[in-house]
C-alpha positions as CSV (number, residue, x, y, z in Angstrom):
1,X,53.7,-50.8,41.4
2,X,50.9,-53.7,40.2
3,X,48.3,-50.7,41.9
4,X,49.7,-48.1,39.7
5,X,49.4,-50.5,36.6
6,X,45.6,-51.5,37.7
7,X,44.9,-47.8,38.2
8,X,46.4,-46.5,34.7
9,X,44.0,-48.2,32.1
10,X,40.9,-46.4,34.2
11,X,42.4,-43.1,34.4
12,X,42.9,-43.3,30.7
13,X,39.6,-44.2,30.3
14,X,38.6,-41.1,32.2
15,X,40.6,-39.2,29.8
16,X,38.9,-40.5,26.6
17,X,35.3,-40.2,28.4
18,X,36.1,-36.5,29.3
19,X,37.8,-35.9,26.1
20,X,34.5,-37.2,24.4
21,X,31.9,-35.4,26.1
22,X,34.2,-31.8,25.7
23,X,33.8,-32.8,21.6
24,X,30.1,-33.6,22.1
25,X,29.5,-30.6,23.9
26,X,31.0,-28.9,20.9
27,X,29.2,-30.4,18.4
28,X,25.9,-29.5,20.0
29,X,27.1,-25.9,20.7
30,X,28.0,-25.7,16.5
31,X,24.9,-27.4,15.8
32,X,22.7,-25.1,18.3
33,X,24.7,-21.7,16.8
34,X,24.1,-23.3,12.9
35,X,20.0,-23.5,13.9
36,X,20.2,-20.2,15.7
37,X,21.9,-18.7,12.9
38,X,19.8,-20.1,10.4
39,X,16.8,-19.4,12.2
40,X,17.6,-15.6,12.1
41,X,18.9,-15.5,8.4
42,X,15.4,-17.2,7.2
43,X,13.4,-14.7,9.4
44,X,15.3,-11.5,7.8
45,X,14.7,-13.1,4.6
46,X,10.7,-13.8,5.3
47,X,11.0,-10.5,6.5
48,X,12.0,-8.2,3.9
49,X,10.4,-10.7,1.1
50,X,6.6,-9.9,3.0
51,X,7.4,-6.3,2.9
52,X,8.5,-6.8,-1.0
53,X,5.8,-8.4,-1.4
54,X,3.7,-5.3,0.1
55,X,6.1,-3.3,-2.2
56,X,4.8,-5.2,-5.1
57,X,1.3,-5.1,-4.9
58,X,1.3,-1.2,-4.6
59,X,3.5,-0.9,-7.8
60,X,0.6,-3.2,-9.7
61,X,-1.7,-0.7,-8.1
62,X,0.2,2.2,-9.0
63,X,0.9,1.3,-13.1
64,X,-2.6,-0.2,-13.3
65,X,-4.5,2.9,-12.1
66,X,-5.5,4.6,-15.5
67,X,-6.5,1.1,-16.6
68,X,-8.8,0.7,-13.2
69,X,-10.3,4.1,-13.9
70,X,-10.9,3.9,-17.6
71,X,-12.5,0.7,-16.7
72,X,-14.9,2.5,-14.1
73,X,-15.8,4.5,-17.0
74,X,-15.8,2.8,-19.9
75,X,-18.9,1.3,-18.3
76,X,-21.6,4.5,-18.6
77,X,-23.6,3.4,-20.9
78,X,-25.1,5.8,-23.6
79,X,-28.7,4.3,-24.7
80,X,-29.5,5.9,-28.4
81,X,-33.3,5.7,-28.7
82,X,-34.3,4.3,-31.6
83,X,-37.6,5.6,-34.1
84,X,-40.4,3.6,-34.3
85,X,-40.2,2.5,-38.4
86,X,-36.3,2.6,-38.5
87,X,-35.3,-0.3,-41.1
88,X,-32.8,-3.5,-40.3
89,X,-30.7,-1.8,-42.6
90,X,-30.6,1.7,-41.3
91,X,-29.7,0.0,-37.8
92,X,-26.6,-1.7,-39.2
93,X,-25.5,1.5,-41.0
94,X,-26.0,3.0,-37.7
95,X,-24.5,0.7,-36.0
96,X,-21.1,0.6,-38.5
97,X,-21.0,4.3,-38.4
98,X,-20.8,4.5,-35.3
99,X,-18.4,2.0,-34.4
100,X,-15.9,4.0,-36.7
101,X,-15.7,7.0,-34.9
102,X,-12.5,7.3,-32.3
103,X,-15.0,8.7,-29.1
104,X,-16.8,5.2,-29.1
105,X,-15.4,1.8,-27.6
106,X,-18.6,-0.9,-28.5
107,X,-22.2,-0.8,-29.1
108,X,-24.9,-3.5,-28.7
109,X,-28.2,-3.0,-30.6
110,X,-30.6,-4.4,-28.7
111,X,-34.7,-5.2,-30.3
112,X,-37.7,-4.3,-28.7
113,X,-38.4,-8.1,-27.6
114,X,-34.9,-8.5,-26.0
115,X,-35.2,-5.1,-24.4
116,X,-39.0,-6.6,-23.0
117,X,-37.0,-9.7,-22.4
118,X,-34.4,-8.1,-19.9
119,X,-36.8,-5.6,-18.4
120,X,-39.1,-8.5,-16.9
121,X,-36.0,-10.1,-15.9
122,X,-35.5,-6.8,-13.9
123,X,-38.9,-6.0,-12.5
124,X,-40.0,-10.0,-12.0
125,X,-43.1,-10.0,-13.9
126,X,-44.4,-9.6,-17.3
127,X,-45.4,-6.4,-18.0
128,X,-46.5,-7.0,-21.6
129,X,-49.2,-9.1,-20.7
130,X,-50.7,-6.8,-17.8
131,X,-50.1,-3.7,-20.7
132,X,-51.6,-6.1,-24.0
133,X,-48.3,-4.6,-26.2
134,X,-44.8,-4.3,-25.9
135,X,-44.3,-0.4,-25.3
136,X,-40.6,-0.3,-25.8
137,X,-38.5,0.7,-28.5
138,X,-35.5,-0.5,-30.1
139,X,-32.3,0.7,-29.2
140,X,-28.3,1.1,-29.6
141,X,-26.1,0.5,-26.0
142,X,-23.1,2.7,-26.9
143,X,-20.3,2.7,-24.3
144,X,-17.3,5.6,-25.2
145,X,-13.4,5.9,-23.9
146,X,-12.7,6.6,-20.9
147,X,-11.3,9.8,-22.0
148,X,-15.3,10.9,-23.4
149,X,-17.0,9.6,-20.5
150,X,-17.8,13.5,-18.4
151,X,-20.1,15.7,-18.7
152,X,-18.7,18.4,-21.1
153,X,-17.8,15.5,-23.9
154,X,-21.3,13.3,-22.9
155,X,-23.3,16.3,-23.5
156,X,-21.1,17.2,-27.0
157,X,-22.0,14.0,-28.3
158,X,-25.6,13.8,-27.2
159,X,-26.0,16.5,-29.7
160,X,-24.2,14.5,-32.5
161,X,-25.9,11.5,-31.5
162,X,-29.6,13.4,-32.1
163,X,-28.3,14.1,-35.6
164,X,-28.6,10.8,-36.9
165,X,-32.0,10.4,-38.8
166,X,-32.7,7.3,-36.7
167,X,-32.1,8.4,-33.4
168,X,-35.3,9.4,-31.2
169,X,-34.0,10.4,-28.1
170,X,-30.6,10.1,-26.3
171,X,-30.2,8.8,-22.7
172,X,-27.2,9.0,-19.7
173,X,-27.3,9.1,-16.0
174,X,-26.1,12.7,-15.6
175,X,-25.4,12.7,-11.6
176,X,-24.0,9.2,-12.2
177,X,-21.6,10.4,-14.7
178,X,-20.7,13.6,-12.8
179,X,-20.6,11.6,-9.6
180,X,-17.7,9.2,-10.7
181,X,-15.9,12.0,-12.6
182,X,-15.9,13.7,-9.3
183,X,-15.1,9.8,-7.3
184,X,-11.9,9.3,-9.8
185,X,-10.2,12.7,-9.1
186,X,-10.4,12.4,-5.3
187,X,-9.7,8.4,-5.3
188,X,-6.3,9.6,-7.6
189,X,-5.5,12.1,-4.4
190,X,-6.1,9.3,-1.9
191,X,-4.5,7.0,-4.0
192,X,-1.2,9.6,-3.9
193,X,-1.5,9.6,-0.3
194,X,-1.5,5.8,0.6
195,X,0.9,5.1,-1.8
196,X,3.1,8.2,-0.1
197,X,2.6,6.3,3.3
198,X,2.7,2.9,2.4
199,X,6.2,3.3,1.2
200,X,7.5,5.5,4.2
201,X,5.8,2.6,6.3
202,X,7.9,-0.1,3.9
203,X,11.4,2.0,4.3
204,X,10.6,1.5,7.8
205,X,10.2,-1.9,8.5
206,X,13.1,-3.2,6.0
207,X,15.2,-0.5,7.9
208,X,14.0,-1.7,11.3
209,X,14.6,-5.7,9.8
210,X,18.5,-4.6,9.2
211,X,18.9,-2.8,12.5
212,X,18.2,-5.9,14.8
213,X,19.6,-8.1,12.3
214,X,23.3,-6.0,12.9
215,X,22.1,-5.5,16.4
216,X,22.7,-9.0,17.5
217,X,26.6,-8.9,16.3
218,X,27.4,-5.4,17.6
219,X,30.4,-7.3,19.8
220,X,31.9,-8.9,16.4
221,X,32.4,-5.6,15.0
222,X,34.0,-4.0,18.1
223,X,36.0,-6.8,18.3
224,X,37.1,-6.2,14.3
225,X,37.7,-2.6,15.5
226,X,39.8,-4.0,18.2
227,X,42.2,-5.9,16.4
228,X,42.6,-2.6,13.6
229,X,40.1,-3.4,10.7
230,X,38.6,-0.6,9.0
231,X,35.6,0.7,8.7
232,X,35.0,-0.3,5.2
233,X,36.6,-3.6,5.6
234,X,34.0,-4.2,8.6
235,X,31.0,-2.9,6.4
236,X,31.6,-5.0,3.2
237,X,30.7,-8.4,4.5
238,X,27.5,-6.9,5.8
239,X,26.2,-5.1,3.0
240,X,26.4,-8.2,0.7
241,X,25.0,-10.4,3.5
242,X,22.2,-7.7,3.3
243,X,22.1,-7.8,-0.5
244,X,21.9,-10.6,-0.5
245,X,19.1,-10.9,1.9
246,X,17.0,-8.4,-0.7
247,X,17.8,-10.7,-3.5
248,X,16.5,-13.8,-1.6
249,X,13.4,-11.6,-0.6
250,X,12.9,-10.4,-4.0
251,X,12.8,-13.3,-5.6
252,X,10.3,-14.6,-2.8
253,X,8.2,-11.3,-3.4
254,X,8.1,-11.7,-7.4
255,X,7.1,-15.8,-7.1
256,X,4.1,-15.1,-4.5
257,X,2.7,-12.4,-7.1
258,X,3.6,-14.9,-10.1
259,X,1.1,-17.1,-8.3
260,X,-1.9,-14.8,-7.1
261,X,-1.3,-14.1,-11.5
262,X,-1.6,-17.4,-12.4
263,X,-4.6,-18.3,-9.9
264,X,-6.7,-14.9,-10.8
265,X,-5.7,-14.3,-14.6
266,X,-9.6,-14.2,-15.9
267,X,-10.8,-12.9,-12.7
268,X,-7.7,-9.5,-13.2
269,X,-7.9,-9.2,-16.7
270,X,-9.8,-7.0,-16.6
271,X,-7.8,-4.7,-14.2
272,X,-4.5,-5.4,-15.0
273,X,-2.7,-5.9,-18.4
274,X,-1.3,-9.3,-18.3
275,X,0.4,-8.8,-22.2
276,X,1.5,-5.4,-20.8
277,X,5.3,-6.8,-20.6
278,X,6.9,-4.0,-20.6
279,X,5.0,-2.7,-17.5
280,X,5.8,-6.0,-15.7
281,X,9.2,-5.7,-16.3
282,X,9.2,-2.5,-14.5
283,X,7.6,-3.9,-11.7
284,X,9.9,-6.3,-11.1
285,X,12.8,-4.3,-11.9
286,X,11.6,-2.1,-9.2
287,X,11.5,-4.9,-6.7
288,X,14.6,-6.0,-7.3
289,X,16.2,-2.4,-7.1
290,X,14.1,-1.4,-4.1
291,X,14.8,-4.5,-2.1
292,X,18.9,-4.1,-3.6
293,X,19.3,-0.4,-2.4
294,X,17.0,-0.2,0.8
295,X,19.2,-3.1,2.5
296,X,22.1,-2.5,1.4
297,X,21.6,1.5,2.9
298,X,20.2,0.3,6.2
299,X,23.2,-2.2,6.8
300,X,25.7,1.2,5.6
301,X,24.0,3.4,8.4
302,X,23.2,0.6,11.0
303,X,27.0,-0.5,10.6
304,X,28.2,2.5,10.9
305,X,26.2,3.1,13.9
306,X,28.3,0.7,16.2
307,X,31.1,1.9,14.4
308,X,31.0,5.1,16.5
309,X,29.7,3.5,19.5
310,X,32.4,2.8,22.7
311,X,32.5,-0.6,24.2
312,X,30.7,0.5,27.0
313,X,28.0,1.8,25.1
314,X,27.1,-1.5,23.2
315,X,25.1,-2.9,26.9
316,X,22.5,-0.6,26.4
């Protein structure tokens, strides 16, 4: 009887140890399923806000194109010749005339010495001292809209440029104009193309995110099936999950470009219109609603995928 006393305390003992380790055991199983769990929400996120981010770039592409090509071409310059005698005064009326009309965007009059000035800079020597006299004329940079800048309207207002009474001679790169005329049609074509691809390749990827995403908790919705929820019941919590996985990655997306705005503003401005608010709206708007739409349909047809599958069929 005294044994059986002596004996009870350390069999209790045993108890509480086991008892212990079973809830320690437990605790580290939650805490390794909370990491595992995070771990794969915080990838999907990443995931889908990289590809957003993708998404986001193209659509800055994509609204800022006319801007990028009028500013390929609003930089052929026009050089108006200037006569030899022409007065200071005949220049500026020139000059405000011209400025007035819709077809031209800036001019720059530049003086014989400045145009020697920027000429040696170019060659590396002075060529007025090898020559005794400066054999250069004065004359008027004029750059036009973009919308001016081919050959048919070029070689219109050549002629209206030569009917000024201080204009000598008029003077364009041609081929150079024709060239990028030619360059901007078939860069809009390639442009259509990548922009096509890109965002069959985007679809792609978010849709391939979602897929292993559901993929890893095929078993939890057989087992819903198994106990008589429906189908829609069984989606619901996925799709927002997924939502609110493209909201996450959205957001992500739409503070990365915020960034790249603030850090290049005066090295863009010229490229993309940073008062254009309107335009940026959009673009954000079409992150959101992209990100919103393309999970939320990938979760609808990867769910319903295991939906139709047989238990069986969810080992392979």
């Amino acid at each position: 009887m005294s044994d059986d006393r002596k004996k009870a305390p350390v069999f209790s003992v045993g108890i509480i140890f086991g008892k212990f380790q079973t809830l320690s055991s437990m605790a580290k199983d939650k805490l390794k399923l909370r990491k595992t769990l995070f771990s794969s929400y915080f990838s999907t996120t990443l995931s889908i806000s990289l590809v957003l981010f993708l998404f986001g770039l193209l659509g800055l592409l994509l609204i800022n194109t006319k801007r990028l090509t009028d500013y390929v071409m609003e930089n052929v310059g026009v050089t108006l010749i200037l006569k030899e005698n022409t007065r200071e005064v005949d220049i500026l009326k020139l000059q405000k005339n011209l400025e007035t009309t819709p077809y031209i965007k800036s001019t720059r009059f530049v003086d014989k010495q400045t145009a020697a000035d920027e000429l040696k800079k170019e060659l590396g020597e002075d060529f007025v001292d090898f020559l005794g006299y400066n054999p250069l004329l004065s004359s008027m940079d004029v750059k036009v809209h973009a919308e001016y800048a081919n050959p048919d309207s070029l070689k219109l207002l050549e002629a209206t440029f030569l009917k000024f009474p201080e204009v000598q001679e008029v003077y364009y790169q041609r081929n150079l104009v024709k060239q990028l005329n030619s360059n901007v049609q078939r860069l809009s074509f390639i442009l259509l193309v990548l922009s096509v691809l890109m965002f069959t390749i985007f679809i792609a990827l978010i849709n391939n995110t979602i897929r292993i995403s559901i993929y890893s908790k095929r078993y939890l919705i057989n087992s819903m099936q198994l106990v008589g929820a429906t189908r829609s019941f069984i989606r619901f919590p996925f799709i927002v999950k997924s939502v609110l996985h493209g909201i996450y990655g959205a957001i992500i997306a739409c503070f990365i470009l915020l960034m790249i705005f603030v850090s290049y503003q005066s090295e863009l401005k010229d490229f993309i219109d940073f008062q254009d608010s309107a335009s940026l709206a959009l673009l954000i708007g079409g992150i959101f609603a992209f990100g919103i739409i393309m999970t939320a349909l990938s979760t609808y047809f990867a769910v319903n995928k295991f939906l139709r599958m047989k238990f069986d069929q969810l080992y392979y």
